[in-house]
Each structure stands twice: as structure tokens, then as C-alpha cells.
C-alpha positions as CSV (number, residue, x, y, z in Angstrom):
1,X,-131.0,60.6,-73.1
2,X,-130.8,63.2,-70.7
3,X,-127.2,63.2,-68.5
4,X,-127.8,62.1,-64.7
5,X,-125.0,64.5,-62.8
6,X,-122.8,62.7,-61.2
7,X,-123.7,62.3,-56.8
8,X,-120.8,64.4,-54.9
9,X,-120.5,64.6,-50.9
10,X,-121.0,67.1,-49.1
11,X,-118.3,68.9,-47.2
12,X,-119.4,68.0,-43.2
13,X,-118.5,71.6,-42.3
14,X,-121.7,73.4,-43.9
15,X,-124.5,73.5,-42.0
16,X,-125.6,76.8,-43.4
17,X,-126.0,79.1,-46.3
18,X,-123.0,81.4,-45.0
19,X,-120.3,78.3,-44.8
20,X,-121.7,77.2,-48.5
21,X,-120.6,80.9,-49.7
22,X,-117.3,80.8,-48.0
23,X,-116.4,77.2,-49.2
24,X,-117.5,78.0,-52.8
25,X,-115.2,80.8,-53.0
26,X,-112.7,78.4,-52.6
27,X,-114.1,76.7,-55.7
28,X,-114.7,79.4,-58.2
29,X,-111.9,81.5,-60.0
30,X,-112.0,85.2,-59.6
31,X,-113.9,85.6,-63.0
32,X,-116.3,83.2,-61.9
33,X,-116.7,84.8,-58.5
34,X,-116.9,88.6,-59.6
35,X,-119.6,87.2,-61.6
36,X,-121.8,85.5,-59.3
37,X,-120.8,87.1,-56.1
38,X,-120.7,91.0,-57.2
39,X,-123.1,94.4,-57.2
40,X,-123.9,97.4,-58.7
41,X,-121.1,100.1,-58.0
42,X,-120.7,100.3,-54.6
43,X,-123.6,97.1,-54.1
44,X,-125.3,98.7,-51.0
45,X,-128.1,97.1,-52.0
46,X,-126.8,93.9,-52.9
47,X,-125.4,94.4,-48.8
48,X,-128.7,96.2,-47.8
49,X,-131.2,93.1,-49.2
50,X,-129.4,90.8,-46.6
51,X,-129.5,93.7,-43.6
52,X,-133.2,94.0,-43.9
53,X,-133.9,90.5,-43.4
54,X,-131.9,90.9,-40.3
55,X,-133.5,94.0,-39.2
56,X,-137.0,92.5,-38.8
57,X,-137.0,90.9,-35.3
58,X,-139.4,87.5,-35.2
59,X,-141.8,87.6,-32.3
60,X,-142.6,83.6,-30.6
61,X,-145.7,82.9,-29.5
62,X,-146.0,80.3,-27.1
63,X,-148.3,77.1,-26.4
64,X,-150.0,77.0,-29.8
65,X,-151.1,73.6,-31.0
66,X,-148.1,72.1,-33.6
67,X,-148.7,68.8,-34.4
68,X,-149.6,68.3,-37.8
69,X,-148.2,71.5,-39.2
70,X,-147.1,71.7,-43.0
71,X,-145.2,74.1,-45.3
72,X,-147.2,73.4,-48.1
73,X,-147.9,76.7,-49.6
74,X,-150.9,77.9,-53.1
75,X,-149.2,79.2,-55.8
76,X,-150.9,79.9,-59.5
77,X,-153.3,76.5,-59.2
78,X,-150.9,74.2,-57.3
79,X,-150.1,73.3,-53.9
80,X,-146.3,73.6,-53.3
81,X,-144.2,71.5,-50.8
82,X,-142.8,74.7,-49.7
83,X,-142.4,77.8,-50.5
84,X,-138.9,78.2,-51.8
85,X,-138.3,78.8,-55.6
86,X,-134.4,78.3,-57.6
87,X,-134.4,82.2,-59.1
88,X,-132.5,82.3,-62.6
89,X,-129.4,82.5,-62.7
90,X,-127.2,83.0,-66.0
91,X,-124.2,80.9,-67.1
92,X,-124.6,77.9,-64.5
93,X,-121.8,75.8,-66.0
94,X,-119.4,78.5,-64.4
95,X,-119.6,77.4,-61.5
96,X,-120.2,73.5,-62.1
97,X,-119.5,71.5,-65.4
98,X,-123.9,70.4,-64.9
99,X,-124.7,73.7,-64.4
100,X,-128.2,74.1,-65.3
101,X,-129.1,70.6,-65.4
102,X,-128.0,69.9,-61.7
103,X,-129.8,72.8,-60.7
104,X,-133.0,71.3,-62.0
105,X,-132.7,67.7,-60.3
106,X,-132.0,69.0,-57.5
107,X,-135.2,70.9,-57.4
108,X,-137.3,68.5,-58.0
109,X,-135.8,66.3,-55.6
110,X,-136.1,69.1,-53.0
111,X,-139.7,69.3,-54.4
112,X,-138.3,72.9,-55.4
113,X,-139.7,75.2,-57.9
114,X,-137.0,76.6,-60.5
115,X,-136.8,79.3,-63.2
116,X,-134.4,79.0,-65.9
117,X,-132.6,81.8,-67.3
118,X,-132.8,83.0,-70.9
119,X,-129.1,83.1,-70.4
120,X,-128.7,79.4,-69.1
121,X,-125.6,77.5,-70.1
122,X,-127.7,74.4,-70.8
123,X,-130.4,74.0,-73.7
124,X,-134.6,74.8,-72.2
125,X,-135.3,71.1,-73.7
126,X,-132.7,69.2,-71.7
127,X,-133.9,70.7,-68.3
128,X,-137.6,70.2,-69.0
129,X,-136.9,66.7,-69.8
130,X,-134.6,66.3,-66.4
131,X,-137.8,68.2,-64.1
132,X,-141.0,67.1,-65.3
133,X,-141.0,63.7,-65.3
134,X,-140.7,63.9,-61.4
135,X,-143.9,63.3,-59.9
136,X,-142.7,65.1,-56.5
137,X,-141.5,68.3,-58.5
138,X,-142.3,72.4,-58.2
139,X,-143.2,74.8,-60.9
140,X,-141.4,74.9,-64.0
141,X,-140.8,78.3,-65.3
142,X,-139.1,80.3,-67.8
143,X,-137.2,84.1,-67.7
144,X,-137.2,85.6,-70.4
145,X,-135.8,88.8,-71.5
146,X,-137.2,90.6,-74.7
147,X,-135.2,90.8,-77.2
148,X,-134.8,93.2,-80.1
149,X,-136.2,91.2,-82.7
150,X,-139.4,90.0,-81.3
151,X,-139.5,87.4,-83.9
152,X,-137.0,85.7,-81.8
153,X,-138.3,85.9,-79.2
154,X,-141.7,84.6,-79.9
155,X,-139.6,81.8,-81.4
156,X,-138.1,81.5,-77.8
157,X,-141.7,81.6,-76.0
158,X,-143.2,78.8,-78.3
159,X,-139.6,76.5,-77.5
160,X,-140.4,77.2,-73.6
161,X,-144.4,75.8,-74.3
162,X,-143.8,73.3,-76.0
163,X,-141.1,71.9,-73.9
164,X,-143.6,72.2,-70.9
165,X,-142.9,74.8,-69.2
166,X,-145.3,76.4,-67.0
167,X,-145.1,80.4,-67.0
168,X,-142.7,82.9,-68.1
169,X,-141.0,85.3,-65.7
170,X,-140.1,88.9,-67.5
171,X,-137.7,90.3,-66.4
172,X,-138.8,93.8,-65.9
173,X,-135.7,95.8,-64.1
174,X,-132.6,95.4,-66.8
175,X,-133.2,97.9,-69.7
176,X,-129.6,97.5,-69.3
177,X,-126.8,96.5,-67.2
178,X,-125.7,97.9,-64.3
179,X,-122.3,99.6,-63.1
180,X,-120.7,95.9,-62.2
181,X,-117.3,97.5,-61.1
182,X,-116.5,93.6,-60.0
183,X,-116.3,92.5,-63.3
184,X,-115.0,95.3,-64.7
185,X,-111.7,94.8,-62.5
186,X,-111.4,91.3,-63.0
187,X,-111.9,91.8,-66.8
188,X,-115.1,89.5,-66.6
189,X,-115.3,86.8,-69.6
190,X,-117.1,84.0,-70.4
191,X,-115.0,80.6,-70.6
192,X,-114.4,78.6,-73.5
193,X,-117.5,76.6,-73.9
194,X,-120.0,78.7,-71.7
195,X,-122.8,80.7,-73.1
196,X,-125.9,81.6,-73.7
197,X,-127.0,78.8,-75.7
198,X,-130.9,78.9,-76.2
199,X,-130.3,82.6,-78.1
200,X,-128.1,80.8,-80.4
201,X,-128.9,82.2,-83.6
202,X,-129.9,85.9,-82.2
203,X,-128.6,88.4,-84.4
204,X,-127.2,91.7,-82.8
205,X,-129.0,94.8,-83.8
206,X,-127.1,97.5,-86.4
207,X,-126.1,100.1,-84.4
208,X,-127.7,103.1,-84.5
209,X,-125.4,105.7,-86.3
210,X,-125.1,108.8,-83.5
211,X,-124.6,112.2,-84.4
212,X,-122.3,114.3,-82.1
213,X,-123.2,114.7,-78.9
214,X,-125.9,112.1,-78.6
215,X,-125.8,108.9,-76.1
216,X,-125.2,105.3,-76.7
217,X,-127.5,104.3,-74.2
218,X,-130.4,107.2,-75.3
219,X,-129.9,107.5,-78.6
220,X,-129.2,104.2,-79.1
221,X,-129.2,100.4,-76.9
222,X,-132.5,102.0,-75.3
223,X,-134.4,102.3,-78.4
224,X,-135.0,98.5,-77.8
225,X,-136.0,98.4,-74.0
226,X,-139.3,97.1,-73.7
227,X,-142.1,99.0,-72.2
228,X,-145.7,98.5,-70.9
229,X,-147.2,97.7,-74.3
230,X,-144.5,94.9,-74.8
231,X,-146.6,93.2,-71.6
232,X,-149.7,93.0,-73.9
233,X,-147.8,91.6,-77.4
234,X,-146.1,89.2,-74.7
235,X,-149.6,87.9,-73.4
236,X,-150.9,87.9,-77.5
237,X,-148.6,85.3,-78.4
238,X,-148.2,82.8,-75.3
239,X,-150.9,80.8,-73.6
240,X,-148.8,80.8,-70.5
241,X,-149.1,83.1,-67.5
242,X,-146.5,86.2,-67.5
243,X,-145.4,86.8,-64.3
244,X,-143.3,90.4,-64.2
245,X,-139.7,89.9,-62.2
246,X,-138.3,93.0,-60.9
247,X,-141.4,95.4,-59.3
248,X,-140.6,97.7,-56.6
249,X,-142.4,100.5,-56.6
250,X,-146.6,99.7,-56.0
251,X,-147.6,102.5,-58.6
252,X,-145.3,99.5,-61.1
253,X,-147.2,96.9,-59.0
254,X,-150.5,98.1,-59.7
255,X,-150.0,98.7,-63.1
256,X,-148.9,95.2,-64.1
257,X,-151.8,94.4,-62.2
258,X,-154.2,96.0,-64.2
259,X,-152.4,94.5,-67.8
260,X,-153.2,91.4,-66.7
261,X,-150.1,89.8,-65.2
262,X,-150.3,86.7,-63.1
263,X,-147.5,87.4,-60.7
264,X,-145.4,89.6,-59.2
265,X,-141.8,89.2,-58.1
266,X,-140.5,91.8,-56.1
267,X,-136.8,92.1,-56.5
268,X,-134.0,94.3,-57.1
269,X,-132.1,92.0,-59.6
270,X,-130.0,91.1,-56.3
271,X,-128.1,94.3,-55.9
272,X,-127.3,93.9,-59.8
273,X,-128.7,97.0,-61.7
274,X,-129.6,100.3,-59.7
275,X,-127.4,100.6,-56.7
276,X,-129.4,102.0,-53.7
277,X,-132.3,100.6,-54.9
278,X,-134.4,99.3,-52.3
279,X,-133.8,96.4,-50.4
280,X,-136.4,94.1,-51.2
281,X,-137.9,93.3,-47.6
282,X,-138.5,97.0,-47.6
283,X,-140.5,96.7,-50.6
284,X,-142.2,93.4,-50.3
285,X,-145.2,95.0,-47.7
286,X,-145.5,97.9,-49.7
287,X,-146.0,95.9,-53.3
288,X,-148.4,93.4,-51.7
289,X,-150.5,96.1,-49.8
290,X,-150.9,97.2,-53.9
291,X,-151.6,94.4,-55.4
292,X,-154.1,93.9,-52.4
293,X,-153.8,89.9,-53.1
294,X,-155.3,90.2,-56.5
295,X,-152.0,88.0,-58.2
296,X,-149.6,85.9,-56.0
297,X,-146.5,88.3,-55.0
298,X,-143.1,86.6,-54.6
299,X,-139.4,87.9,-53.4
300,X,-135.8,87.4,-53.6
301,X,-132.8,89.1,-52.4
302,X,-130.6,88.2,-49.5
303,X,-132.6,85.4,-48.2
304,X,-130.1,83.3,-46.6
305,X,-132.1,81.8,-43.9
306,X,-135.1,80.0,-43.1
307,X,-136.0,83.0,-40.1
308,X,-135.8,84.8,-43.8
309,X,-138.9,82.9,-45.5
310,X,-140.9,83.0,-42.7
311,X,-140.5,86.9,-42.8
312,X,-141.0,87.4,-45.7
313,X,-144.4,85.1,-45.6
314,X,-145.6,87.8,-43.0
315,X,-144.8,90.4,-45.2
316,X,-146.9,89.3,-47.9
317,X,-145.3,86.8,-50.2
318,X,-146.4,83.9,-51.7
319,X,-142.9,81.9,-52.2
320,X,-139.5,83.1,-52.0
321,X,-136.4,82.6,-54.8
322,X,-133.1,82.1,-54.3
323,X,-130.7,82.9,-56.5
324,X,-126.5,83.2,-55.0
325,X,-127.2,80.5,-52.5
326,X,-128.1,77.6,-54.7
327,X,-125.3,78.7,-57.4
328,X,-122.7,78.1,-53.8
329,X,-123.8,74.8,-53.4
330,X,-123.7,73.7,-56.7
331,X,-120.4,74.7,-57.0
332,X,-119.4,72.9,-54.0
333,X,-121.0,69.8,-54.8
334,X,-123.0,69.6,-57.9
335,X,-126.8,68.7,-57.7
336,X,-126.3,67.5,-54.0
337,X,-124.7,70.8,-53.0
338,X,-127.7,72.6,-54.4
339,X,-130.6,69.5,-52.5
340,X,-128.1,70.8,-49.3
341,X,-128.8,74.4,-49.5
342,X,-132.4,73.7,-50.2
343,X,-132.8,71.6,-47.4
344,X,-131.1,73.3,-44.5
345,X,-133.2,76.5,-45.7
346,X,-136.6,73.9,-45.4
347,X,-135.8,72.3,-41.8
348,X,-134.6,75.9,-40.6
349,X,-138.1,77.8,-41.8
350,X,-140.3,74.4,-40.2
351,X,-137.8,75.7,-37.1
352,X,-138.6,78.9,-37.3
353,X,-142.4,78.3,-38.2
354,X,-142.8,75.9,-34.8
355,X,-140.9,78.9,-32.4
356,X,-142.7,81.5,-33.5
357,X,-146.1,79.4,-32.9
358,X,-147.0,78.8,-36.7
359,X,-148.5,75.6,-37.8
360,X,-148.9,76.6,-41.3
361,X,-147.5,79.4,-43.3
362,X,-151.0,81.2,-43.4
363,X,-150.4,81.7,-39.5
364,X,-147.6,83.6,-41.0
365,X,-149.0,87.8,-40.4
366,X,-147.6,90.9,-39.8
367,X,-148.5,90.6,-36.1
368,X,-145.2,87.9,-36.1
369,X,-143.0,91.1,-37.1
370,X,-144.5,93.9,-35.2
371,X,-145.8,92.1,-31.7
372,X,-149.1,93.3,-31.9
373,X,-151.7,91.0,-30.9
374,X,-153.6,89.1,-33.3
375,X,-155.7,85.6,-33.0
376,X,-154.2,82.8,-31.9
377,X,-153.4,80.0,-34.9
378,X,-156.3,77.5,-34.9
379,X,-158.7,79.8,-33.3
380,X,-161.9,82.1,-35.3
């Protein structure tokens, strides 16, 4: 029987996103923190995702008729309570003893979508189990990183269908970590008792032997980074859609297009890999202007507010993730802590959507963003 987590309160003094973070440092040890918290070598981009959010002014319209406005949003054959998605996050049980698991119920409570990491602290199985019985649930997906025997890995993929989950997410933007100088000064570990736990059994590759004057990374851990034909022997052996996590440029975006994959998810592994990389609001137009709607395009990165998914709705995006924020809550409180975070970022975008004149999120368009003047909602 799968474990129900345990209901905790919620501190009275968050009401947003920002006090979860603060309150949560108060929660996690510095390993845990340099972990979830930290960048890429100097993280201006894990800085500049949250700045471009802010950047992009929100433009009310007034008068429009409201009453009967939803948030419900498409997304690959469904219709979604709203538009916000739990990104995966490695490791959960770092930050709560449920980890994983709490994540999970409170999406589906929230009506949440959520994506479990290859790197989750808590089996695939036991978090399918907690999610899809609920009839009120999101999407159910699965990230996956290759790995370097694909035999593995296909084993992986057919453990993710059968247990019922719904797509995969590749992860597209790691052919290796990036400079994490957090970790690196805090001496980063995992704690007794936390690990990956669905690649149990993975076997490290025999390293290559080098001869002098060749690199580690070149010569060597790269040898195994997937590349565009991976995409194809991914779609040969799953009957699930492969949505690619990790597109910024829209030469990548088109590409994937044209292989067949069944999403986008524009993101810049949240400041995590290549410092200076984009910020992903700057990329999100330019990625769905590529794509041209042909696949649903989502984002994460610095969304913190519900102004935040109502941008990035104009921009082009089909759903959001979050990733740092949900990981706050549940260290503050557990499943709830996670429902909180979810919630306040609901009732803030319904805010946002009834000041800025939207009764729907497909009143959500560029003209919200730029002020220029565009039919009014309701109207042909």
C-alpha cells in the first residue's frame, strides 16, 4: 500500500513564492541548499530567467466581460485545470523525508501536472500508484535521461509505460553537468539513504583509456551524449509521446519538429548547465514563432508568479513548469507546502487573467505585452 504523507500546516507568514524560499532555507542544510538553490558559475542565468519575467510589463484592458472565465488550458489530447506543470526535480527526499511521493499528491490534488525525474529519490511505480488513481489529476510524465547502455534504458522506458505514465520528457540540454561552483564549495553529497533509485542496477561505463594530451570530456564522458538519431531509436521503442526538455535555439526547435517530437519545453535547465545561456522568456517567442504551433511548446525558469504564467501564455506557451518553487514548499511543509505554492500561483494568474481583461487563457496574446491593439476578448 502506497504511504499517505503525513498533513503539516502551513506557516501563516507565506503568502507568496518568495517567503516559501526564504522560509525553506531555514529548513534545508547547506548541502541540501547548494543543491537545489544554486547555478552555473556565476548563475546569471539562473538570476536573468527571473529578471525577464519582470522585464515584460502586463498591459490591463478594461470593461471586458468576466464572468464565467476558466483557466482550463489543451495540452497533448486533454483539457488541463490550469496550466501549471511540477518540472523534475532530482533527489526530492533532500529536502522532505516524502520527497517524491508528496510531490505527486499534491499535484493531483492541485489538479497539477508533474514530471518525475530519472533521478527521483522515490521508485516510478510508487508515484504512479499515488497520481493516477485521482480522478481530478494532470498529466503524468516521465524525464528521462539516456543513458550509456541503451539496454537500460529501454528497460527504464518500458517500467515508465507500464506503470502508466503518459509521455516522456528528454532531457536534451545536459551532455554533461555544468560548472556548479555552489556545490563544489559546500562539498555537495548525497545523504545516507538518498539516491537515484529507479537506475538501481546501472552499470558505469569503462572508462576510456586517454592518451596524453587528450580530454576527459572529448575523448571520453562525451562519447556517450546522445544526439539527434538517439530521438528516432527513443520513438522505435516507446509507444509514448517524446517530448524534448531543454530547446532554445528555433533552428533546435525546428528540428525536433521535424523528427517527430510531441512537445517542446523551452528551458535552460534553470540556470544549471551553460551560464549565460538565455533566459527562457527571451527564448519562449522565438521557439514558438518556430515551431509555428505545429507541437504544444511549454517553459520553465524563474516563474515565481502568477503575472509570470500569464506572460508566458502570451508569449506562446502551452503550460508552464515549476521546478525550485514547489521543492520550497515541500520542504516547508510536505505535500501541503507543495498544494500552497501551487495554489497561490493559481488564484494570482486568475488575478492576473481578470486585470488584464482575459477570460480565458486563449485571450492571452502578445498584444497583453506590447500594448498594441488587438480585438477585444469575446468579440470576432
Amino acid at each position: 500500500m502506497t504511504h499517505l504523507p503525513a498533513r503539516q500546516t502551513i506557516p501563516p507568514d507565506l503568502v507568496t513564492l518568495a517567503d516559501h524560499e526564504q522560509h525553506a532555507r531555514q529548513q534545508l542544510d547547506d548541502n541540501a541548499w547548494a543543491y537545489f538553490s544554486g547555478g552555473a558559475a556565476d548563475e546569471i542565468s539562473l538570476h536573468s530567467n527571473r529578471s525577464a519575467w519582470d522585464a515584460l510589463p502586463l498591459w490591463p484592458r478594461v470593461l471586458r466581460p468576466l464572468a464565467g472565465g476558466h483557466t482550463r488550458v489543451p495540452l497533448l489530447g486533454r483539457t488541463l485545470a490550469h496550466p501549471i506543470v511540477l518540472a523534475p526535480v532530482a533527489f526530492q527526499r533532500m529536502a522532505h523525508p516524502d520527497g517524491e511521493l508528496a510531490m505527486a499528491y499534491a499535484a493531483a490534488a492541485l489538479g497539477a501536472g508533474v514530471v518525475l525525474s530519472t533521478q527521483a529519490s522515490v521508485s516510478l511505480e510508487s508515484v504512479a500508484q499515488a497520481v493516477l488513481p485521482d480522478p481530478g489529476r494532470g498529466p503524468l510524465w516521465f524525464q528521462l535521461y539516456l543513458q550509456p547502455d541503451r539496454g537500460f534504458t529501454q528497460a527504464l522506458v518500458q517500467r515508465a509505460e507500464a506503470a502508466g505514465y503518459e509521455a516522456l520528457v528528454l532531457t536534451v540540454d545536459a551532455p554533461t553537468s555544468g560548472v556548479r561552483d555552489r556545490e563544489r564549495r559546500t562539498g555537495f553529497r548525497l545523504p545516507p539513504g538518498v539516491g537515484p533509485v529507479n537506475l538501481a542496477g546501472l552499470q558505469a561505463p569503462a572508462p576510456c583509456a586517454l592518451s596524453p594530451g587528450q580530454s576527459a570530456l572529448f575523448d571520453g564522458l562525451l562519447h556517450h551524449a546522445p544526439t539527434w538519431d538517439d530521438i528516432a531509436w527513443l520513438q522505435s521503442i516507446t509507444r509514448l509521446p517524446v517530448l524534448l526538455k531543454g530547446v532554445l535555439h528555433p533552428a533546435d526547435a525546428r528540428q525536433a519538429v521535424s523528427l517527430g517530437a510531441a512537445g517542446l519545453i523551452v528551458s535552460n535547465h534553470g540556470g544549471r548547465t551553460l551560464d549565460t545561456a538565455p533566459a527562457t522568456a527571451n527564448a519562449l517567442p522565438r521557439v514558438a514563432q518556430a515551431v509555428a504551433g505545429a507541437v504544444p511548446v511549454l517553459v520553465d525558469g524563474g516563474i515565481r508568479r502568477g503575472t509570470d504564467v500569464l506572460k508566458a501564455m502570451a508569449l506562446g506557451a502551452s503550460a508552464v513548469l515549476v521546478g525550485r518553487p514547489a521543492v520550497w514548499g515541500l520542504a516547508n511543509a510536505g505535500a501541503a507546502g507543495v498544494a500552497h505554492v501551487l495554489r497561490l500561483l493559481r488564484d494570482e494568474l486568475e488575478v492576473a487573467m481578470a486585470l488584464t481583461g482575459c477570460a480565458t487563457l486563449a485571450d492571452a496574446t502578445p498584444a497583453l505585452l506590447d500594448g498594441h491593439d488587438g480585438p477585444a476578448a469575446g468579440t470576432v
